[in-house]
PQR file of N, CA, C, O and H, with PARSE charges and radii, in Angstrom:
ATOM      1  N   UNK A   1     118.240 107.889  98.305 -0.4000 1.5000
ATOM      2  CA  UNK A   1     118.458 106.536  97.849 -0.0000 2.0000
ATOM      3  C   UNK A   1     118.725 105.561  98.982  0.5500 1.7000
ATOM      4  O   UNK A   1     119.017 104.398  98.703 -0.5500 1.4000
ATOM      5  N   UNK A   2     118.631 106.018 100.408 -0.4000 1.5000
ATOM      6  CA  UNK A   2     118.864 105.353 101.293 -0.0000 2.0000
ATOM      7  C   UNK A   2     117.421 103.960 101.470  0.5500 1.7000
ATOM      8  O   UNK A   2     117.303 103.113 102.355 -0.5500 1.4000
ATOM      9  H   UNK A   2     118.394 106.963 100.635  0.4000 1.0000
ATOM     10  N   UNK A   3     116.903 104.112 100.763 -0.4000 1.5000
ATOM     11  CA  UNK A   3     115.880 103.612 100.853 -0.0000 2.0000
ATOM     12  C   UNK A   3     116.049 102.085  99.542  0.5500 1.7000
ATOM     13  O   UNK A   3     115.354 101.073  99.453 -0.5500 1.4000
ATOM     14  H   UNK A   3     116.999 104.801 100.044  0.4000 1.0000
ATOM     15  N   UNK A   4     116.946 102.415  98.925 -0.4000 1.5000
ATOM     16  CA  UNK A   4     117.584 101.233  98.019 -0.0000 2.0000
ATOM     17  C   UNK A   4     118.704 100.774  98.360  0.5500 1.7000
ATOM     18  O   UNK A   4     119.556 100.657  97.478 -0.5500 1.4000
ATOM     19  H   UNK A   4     117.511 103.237  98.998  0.4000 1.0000
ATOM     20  N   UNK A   5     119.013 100.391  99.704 -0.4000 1.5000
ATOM     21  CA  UNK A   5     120.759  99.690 100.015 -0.0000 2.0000
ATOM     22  C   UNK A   5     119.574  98.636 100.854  0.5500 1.7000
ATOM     23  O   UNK A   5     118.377  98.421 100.661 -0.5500 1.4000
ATOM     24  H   UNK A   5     118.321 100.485 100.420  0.4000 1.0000
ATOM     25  N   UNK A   6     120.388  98.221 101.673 -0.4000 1.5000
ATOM     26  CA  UNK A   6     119.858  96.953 102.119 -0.0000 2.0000
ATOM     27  C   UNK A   6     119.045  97.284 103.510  0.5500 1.7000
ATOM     28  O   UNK A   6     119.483  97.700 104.583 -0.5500 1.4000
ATOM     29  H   UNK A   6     121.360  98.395 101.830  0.4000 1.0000
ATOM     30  N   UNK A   7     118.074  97.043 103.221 -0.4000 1.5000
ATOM     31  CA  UNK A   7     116.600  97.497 104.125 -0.0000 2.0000
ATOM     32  C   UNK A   7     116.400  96.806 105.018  0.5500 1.7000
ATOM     33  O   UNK A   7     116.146  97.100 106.186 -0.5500 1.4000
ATOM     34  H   UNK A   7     117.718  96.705 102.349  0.4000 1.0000
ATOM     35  N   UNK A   8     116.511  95.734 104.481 -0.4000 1.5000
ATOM     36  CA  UNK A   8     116.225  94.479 105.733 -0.0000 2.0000
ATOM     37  C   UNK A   8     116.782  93.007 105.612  0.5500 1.7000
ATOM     38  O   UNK A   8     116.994  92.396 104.564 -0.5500 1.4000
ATOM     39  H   UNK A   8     116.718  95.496 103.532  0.4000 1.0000
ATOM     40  N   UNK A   9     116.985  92.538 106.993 -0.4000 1.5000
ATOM     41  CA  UNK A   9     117.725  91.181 106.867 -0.0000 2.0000
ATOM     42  C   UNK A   9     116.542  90.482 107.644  0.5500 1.7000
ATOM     43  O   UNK A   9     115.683  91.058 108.312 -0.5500 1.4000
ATOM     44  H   UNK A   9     116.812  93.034 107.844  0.4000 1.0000
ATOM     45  N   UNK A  10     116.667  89.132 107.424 -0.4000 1.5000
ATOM     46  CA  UNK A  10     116.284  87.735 108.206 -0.0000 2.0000
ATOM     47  C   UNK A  10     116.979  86.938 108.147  0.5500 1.7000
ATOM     48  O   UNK A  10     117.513  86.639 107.079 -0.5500 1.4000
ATOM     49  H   UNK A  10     117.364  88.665 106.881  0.4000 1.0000
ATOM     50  N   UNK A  11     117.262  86.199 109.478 -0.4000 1.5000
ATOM     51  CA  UNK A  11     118.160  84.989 109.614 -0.0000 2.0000
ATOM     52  C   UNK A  11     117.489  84.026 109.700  0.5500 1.7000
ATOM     53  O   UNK A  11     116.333  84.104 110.115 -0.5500 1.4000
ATOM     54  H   UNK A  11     116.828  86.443 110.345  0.4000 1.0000
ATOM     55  N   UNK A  12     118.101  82.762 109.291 -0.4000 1.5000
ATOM     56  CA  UNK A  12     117.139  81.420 109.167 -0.0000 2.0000
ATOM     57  C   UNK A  12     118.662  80.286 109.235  0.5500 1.7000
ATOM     58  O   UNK A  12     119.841  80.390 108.897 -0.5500 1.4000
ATOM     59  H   UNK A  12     119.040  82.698 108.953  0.4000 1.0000
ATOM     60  N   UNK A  13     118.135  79.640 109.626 -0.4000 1.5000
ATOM     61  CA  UNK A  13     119.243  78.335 110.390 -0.0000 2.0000
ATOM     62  C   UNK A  13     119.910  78.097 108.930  0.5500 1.7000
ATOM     63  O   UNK A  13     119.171  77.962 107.954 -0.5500 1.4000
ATOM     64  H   UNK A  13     117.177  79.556 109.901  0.4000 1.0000
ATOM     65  N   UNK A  14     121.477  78.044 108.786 -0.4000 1.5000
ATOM     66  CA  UNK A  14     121.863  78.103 107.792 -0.0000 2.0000
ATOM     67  C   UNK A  14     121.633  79.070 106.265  0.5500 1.7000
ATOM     68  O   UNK A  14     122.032  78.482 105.260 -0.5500 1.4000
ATOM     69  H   UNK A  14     122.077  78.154 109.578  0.4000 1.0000
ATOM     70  N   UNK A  15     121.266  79.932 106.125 -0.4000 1.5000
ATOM     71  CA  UNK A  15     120.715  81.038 105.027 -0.0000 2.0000
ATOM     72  C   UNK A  15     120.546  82.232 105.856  0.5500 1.7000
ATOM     73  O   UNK A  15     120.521  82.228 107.087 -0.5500 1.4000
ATOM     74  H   UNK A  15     120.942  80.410 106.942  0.4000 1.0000
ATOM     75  N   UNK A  16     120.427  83.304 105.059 -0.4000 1.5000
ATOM     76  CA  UNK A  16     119.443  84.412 105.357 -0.0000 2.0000
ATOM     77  C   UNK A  16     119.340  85.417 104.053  0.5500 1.7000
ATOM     78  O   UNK A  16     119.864  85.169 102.967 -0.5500 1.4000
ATOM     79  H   UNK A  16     120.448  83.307 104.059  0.4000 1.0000
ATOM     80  N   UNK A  17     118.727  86.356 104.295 -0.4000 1.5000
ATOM     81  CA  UNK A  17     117.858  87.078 103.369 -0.0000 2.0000
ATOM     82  C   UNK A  17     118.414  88.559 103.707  0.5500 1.7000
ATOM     83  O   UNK A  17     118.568  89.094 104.805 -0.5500 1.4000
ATOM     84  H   UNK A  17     118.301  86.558 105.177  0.4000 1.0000
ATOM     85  N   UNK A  18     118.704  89.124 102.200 -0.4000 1.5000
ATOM     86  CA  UNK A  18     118.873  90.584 102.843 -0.0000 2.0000
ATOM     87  C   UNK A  18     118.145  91.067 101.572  0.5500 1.7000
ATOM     88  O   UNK A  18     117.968  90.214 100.702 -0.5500 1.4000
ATOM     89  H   UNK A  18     118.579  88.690 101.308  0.4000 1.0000
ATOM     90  N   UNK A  19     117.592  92.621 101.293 -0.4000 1.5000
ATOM     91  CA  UNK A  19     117.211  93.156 100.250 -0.0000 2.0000
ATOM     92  C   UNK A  19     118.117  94.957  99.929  0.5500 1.7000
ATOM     93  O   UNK A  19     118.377  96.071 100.383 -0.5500 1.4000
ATOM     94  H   UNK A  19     117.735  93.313 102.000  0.4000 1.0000
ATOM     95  N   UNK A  20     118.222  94.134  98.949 -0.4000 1.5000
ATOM     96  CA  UNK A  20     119.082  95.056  98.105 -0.0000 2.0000
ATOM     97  C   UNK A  20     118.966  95.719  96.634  0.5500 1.7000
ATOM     98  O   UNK A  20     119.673  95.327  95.706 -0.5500 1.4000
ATOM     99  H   UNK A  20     118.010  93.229  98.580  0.4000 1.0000
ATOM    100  N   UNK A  21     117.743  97.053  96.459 -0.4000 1.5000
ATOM    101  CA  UNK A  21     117.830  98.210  95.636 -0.0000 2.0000
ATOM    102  C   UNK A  21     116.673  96.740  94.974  0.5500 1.7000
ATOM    103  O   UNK A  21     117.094  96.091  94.017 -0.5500 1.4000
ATOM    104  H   UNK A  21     117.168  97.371  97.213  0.4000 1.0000
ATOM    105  N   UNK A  22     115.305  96.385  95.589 -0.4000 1.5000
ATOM    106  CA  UNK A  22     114.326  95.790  95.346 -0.0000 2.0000
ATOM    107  C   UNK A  22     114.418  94.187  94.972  0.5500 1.7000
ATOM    108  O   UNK A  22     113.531  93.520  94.440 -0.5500 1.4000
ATOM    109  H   UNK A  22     114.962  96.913  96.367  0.4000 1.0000
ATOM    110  N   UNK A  23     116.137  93.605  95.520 -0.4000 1.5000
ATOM    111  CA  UNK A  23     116.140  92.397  94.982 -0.0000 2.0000
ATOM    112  C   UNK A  23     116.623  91.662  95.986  0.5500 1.7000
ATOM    113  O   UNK A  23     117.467  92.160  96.732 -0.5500 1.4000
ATOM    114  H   UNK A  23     116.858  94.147  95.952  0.4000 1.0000
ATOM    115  N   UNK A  24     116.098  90.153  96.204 -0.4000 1.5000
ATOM    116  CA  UNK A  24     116.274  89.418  97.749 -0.0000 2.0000
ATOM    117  C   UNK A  24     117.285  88.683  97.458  0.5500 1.7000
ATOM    118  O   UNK A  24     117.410  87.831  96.579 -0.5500 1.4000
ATOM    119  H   UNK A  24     115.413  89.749  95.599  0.4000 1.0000
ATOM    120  N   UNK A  25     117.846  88.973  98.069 -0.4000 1.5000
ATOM    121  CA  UNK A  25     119.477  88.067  97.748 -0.0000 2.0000
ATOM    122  C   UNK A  25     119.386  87.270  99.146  0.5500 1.7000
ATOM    123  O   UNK A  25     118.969  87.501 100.281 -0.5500 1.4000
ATOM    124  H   UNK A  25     117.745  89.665  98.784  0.4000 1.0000
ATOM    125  N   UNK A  26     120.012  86.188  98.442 -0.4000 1.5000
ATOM    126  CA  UNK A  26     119.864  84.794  99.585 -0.0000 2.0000
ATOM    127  C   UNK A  26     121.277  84.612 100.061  0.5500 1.7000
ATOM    128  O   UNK A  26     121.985  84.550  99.056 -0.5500 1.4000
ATOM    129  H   UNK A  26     120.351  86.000  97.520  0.4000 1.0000
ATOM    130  N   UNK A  27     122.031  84.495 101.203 -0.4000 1.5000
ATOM    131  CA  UNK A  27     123.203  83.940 101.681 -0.0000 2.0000
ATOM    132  C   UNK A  27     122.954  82.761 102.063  0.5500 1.7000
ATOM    133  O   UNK A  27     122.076  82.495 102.883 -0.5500 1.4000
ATOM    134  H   UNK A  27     121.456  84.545 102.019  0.4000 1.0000
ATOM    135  N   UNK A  28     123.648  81.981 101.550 -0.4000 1.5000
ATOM    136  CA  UNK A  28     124.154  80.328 102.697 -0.0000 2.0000
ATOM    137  C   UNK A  28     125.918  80.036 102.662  0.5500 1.7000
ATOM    138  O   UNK A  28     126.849  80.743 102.275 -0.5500 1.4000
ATOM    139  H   UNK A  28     124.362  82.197 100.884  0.4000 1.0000
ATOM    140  N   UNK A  29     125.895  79.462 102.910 -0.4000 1.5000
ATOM    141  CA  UNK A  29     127.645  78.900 103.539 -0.0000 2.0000
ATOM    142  C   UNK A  29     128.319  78.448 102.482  0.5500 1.7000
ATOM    143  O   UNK A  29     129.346  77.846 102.798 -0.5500 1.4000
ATOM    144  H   UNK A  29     125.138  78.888 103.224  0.4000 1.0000
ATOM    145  N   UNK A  30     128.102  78.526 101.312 -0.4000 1.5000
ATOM    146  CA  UNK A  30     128.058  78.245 100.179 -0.0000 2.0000
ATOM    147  C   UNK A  30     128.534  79.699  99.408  0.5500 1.7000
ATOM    148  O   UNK A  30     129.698  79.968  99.108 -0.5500 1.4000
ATOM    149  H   UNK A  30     127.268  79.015 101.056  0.4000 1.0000
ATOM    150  N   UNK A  31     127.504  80.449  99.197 -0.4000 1.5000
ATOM    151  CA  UNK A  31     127.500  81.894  98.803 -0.0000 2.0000
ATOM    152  C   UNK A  31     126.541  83.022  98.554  0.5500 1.7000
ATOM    153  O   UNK A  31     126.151  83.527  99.607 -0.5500 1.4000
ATOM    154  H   UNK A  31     126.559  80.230  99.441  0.4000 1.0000
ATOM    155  N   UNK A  32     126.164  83.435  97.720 -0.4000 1.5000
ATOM    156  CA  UNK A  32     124.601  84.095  97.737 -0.0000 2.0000
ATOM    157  C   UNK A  32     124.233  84.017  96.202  0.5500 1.7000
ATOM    158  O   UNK A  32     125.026  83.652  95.334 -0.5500 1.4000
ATOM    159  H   UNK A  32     126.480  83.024  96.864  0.4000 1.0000
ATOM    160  N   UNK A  33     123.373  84.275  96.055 -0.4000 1.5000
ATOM    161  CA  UNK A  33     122.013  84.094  95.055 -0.0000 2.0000
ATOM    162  C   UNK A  33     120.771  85.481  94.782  0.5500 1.7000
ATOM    163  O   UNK A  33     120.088  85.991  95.671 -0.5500 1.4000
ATOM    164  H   UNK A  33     122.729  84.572  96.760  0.4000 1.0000
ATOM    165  N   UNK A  34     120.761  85.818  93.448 -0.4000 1.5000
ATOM    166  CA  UNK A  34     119.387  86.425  93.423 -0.0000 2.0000
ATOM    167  C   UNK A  34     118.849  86.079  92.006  0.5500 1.7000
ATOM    168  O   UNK A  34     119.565  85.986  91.009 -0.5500 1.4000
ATOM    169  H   UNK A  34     121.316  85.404  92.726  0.4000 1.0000
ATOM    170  N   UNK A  35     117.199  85.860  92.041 -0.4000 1.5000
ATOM    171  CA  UNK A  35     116.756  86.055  90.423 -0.0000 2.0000
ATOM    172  C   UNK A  35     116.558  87.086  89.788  0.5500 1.7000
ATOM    173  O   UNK A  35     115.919  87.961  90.373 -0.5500 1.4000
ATOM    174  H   UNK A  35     116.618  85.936  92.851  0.4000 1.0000
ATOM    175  N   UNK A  36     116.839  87.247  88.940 -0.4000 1.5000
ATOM    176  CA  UNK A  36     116.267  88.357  87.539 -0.0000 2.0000
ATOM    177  C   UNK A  36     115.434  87.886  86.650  0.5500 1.7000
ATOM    178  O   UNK A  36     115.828  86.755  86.366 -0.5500 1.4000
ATOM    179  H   UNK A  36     117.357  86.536  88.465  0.4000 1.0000
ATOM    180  N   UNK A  37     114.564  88.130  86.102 -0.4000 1.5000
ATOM    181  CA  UNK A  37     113.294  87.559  85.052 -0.0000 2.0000
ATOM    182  C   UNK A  37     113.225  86.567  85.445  0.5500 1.7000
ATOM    183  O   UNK A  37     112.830  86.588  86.610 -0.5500 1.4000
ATOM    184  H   UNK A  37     114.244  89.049  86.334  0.4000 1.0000
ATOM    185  N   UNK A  38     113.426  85.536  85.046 -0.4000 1.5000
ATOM    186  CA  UNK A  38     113.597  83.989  85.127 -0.0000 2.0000
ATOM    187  C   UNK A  38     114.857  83.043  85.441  0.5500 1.7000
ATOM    188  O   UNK A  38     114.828  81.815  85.526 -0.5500 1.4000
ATOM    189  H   UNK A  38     113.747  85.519  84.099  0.4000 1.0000
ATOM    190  N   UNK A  39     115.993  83.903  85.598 -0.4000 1.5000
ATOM    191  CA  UNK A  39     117.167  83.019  86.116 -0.0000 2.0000
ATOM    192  C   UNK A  39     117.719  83.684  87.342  0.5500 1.7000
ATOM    193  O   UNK A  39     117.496  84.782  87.851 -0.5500 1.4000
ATOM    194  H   UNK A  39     116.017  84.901  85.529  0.4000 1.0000
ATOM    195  N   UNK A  40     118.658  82.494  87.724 -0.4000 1.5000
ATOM    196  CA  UNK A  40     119.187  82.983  89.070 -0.0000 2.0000
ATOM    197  C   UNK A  40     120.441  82.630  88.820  0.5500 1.7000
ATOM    198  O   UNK A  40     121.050  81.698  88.296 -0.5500 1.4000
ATOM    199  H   UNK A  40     118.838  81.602  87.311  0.4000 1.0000
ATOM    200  N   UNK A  41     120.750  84.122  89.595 -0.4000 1.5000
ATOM    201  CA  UNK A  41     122.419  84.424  89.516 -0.0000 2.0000
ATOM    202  C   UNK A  41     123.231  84.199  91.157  0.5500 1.7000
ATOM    203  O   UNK A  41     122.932  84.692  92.245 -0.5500 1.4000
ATOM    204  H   UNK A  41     120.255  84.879  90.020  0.4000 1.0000
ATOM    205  N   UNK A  42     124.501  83.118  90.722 -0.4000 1.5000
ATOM    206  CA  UNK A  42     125.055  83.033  92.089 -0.0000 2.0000
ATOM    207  C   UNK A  42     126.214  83.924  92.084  0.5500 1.7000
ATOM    208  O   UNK A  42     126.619  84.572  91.119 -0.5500 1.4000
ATOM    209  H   UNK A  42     124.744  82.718  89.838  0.4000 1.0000
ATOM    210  N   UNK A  43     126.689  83.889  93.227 -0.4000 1.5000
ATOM    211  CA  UNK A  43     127.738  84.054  93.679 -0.0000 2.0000
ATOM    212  C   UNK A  43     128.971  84.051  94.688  0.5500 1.7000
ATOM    213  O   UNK A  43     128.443  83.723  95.750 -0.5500 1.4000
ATOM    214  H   UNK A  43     126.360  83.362  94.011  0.4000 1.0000
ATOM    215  N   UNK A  44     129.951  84.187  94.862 -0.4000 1.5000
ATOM    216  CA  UNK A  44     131.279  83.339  95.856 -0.0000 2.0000
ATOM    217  C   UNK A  44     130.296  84.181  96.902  0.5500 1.7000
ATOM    218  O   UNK A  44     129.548  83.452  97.553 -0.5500 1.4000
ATOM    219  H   UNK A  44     130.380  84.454  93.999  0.4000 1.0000
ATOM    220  N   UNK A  45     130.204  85.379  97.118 -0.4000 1.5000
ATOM    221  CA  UNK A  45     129.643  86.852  98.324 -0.0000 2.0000
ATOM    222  C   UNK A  45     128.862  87.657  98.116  0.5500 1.7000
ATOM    223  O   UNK A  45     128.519  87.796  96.941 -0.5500 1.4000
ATOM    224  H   UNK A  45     130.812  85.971  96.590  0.4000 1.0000
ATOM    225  N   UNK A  46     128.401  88.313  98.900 -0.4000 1.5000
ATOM    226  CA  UNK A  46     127.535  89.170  98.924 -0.0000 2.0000
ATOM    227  C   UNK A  46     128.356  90.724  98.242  0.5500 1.7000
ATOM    228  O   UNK A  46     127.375  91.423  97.987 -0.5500 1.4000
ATOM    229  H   UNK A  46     128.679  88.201  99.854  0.4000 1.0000
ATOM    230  N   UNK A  47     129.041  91.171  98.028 -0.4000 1.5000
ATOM    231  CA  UNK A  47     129.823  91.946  97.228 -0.0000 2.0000
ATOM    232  C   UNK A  47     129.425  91.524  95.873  0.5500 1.7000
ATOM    233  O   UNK A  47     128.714  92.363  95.319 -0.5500 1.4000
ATOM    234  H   UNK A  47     129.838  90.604  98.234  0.4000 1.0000
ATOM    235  N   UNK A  48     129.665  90.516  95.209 -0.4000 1.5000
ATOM    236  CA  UNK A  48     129.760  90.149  94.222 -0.0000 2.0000
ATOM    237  C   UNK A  48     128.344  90.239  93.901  0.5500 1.7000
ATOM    238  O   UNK A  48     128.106  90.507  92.724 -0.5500 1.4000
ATOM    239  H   UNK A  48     130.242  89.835  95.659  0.4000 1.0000
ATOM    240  N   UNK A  49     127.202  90.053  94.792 -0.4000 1.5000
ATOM    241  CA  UNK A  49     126.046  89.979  94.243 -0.0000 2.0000
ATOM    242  C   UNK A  49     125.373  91.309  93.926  0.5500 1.7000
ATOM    243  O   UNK A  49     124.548  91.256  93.013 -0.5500 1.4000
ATOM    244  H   UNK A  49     127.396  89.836  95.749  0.4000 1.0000
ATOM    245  N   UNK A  50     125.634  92.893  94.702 -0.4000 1.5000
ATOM    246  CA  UNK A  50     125.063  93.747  95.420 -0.0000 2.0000
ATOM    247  C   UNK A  50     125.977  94.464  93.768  0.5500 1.7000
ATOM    248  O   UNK A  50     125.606  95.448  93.128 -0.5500 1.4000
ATOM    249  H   UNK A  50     126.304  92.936  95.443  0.4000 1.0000
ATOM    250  N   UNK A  51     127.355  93.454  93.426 -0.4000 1.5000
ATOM    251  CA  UNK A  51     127.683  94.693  91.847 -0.0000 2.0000
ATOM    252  C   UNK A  51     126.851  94.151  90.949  0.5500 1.7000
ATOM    253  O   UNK A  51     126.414  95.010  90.183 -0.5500 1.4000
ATOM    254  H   UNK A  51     127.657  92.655  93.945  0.4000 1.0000
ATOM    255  N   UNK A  52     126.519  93.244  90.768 -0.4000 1.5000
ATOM    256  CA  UNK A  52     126.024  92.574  89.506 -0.0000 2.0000
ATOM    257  C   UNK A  52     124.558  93.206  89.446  0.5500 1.7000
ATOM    258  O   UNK A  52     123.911  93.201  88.398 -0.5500 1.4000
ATOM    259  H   UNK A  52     126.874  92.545  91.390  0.4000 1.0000
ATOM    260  N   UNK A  53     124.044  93.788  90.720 -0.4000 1.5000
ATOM    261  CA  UNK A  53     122.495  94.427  91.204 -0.0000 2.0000
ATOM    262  C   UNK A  53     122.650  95.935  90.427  0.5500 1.7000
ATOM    263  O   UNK A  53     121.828  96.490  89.698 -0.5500 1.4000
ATOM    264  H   UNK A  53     124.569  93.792  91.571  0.4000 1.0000
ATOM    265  N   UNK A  54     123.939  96.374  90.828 -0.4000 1.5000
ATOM    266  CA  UNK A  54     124.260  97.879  90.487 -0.0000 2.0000
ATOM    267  C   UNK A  54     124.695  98.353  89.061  0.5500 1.7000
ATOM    268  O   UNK A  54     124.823  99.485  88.593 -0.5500 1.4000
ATOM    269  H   UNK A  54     124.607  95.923  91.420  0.4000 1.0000
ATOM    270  N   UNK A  55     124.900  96.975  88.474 -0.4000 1.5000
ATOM    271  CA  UNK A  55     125.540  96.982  87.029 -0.0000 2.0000
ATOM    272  C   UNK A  55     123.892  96.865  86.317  0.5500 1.7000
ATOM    273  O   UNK A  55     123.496  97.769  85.582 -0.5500 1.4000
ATOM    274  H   UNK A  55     124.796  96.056  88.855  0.4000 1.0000
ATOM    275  N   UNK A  56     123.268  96.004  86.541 -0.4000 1.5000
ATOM    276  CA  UNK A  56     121.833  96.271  86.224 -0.0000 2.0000
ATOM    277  C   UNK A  56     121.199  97.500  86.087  0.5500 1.7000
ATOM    278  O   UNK A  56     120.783  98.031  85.057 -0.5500 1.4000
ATOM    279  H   UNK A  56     123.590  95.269  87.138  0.4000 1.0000
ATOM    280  N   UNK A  57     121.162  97.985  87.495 -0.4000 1.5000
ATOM    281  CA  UNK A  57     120.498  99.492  87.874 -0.0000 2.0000
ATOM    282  C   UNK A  57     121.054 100.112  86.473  0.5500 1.7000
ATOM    283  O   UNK A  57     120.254 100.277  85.552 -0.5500 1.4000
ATOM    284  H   UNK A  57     121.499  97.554  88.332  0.4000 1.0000
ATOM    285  N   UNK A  58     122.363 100.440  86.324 -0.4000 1.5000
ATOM    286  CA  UNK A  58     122.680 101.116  85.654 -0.0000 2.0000
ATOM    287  C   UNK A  58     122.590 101.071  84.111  0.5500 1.7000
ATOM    288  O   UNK A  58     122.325 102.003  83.351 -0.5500 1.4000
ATOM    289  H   UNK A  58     123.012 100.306  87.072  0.4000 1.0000
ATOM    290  N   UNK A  59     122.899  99.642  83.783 -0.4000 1.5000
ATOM    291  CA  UNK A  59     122.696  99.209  82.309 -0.0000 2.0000
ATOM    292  C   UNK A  59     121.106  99.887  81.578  0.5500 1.7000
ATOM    293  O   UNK A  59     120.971 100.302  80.427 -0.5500 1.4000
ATOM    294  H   UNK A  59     123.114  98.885  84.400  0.4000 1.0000
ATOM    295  N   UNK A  60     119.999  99.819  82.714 -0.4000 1.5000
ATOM    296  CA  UNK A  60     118.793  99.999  82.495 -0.0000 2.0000
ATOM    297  C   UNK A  60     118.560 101.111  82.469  0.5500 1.7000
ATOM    298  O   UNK A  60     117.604 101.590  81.858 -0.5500 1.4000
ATOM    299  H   UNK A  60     120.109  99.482  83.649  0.4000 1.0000
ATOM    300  N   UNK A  61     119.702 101.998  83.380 -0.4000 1.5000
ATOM    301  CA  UNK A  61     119.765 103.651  82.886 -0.0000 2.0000
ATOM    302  C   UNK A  61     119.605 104.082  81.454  0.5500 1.7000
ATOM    303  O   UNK A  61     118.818 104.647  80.693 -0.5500 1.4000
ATOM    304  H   UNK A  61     120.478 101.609  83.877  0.4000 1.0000
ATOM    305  N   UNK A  62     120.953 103.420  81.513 -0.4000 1.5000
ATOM    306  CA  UNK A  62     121.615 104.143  80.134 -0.0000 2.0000
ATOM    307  C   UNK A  62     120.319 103.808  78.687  0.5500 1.7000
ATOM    308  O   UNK A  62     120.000 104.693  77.893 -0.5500 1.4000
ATOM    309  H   UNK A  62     121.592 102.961  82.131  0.4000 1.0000
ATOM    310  N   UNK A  63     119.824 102.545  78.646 -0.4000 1.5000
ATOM    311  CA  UNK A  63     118.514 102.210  77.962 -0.0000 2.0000
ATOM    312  C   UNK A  63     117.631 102.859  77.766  0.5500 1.7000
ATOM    313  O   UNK A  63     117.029 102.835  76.693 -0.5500 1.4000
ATOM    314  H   UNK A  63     120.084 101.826  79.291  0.4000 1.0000
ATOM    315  N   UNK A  64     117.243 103.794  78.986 -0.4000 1.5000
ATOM    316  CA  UNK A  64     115.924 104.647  78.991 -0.0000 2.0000
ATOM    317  C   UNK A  64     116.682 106.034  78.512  0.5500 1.7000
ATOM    318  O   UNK A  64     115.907 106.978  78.361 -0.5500 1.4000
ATOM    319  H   UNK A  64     117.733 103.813  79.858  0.4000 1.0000
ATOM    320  N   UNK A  65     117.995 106.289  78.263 -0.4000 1.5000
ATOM    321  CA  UNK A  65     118.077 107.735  78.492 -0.0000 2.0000
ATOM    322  C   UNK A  65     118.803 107.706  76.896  0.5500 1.7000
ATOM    323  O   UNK A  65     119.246 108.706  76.331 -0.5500 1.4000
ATOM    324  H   UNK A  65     118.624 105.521  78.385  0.4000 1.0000
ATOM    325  N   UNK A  66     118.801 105.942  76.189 -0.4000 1.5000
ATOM    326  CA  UNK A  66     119.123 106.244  74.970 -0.0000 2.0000
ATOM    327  C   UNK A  66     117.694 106.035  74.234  0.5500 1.7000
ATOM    328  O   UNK A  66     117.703 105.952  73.006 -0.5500 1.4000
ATOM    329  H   UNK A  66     118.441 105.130  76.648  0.4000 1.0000
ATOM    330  N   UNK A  67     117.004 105.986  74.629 -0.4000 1.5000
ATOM    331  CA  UNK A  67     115.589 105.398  74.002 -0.0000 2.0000
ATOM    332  C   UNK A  67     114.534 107.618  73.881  0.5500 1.7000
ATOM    333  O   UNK A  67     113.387 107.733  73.449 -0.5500 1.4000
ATOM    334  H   UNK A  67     116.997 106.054  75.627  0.4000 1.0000
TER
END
């Protein structure tokens, strides 16, 4: 699963980009950001964004393994 934590970063003047378990989460000075379907979810940190990623992963578990 090392291959789903955060793979890669880019820095960009004010922002940057990291990817985390297939989803691009945005930092600025502000806080970070990622979309799901059609909305985008913020947040105060990057902690906060990387659970809300893992609470997903998992929610979507439990879906397929009650289906």
């Amino acid at each position: 699963m090392a291959d789903d934590q955060n793979t890669s970063q880019q820095e960009q003047p004010g922002m940057s980009t990291a990817s985390y378990r297939g989803f691009e989460i945005i930092e600025t000075a502000t806080g970070c950001m990622f979309e799901f379907g059609e909305k985008q979810y913020k947040f105060t940190d990057f902690g906060e964004a990387t659970a809300c990623i893992d609470f997903i992963y998992v929610d979507a578990a439990r879906r397929v393994l009650a289906s």
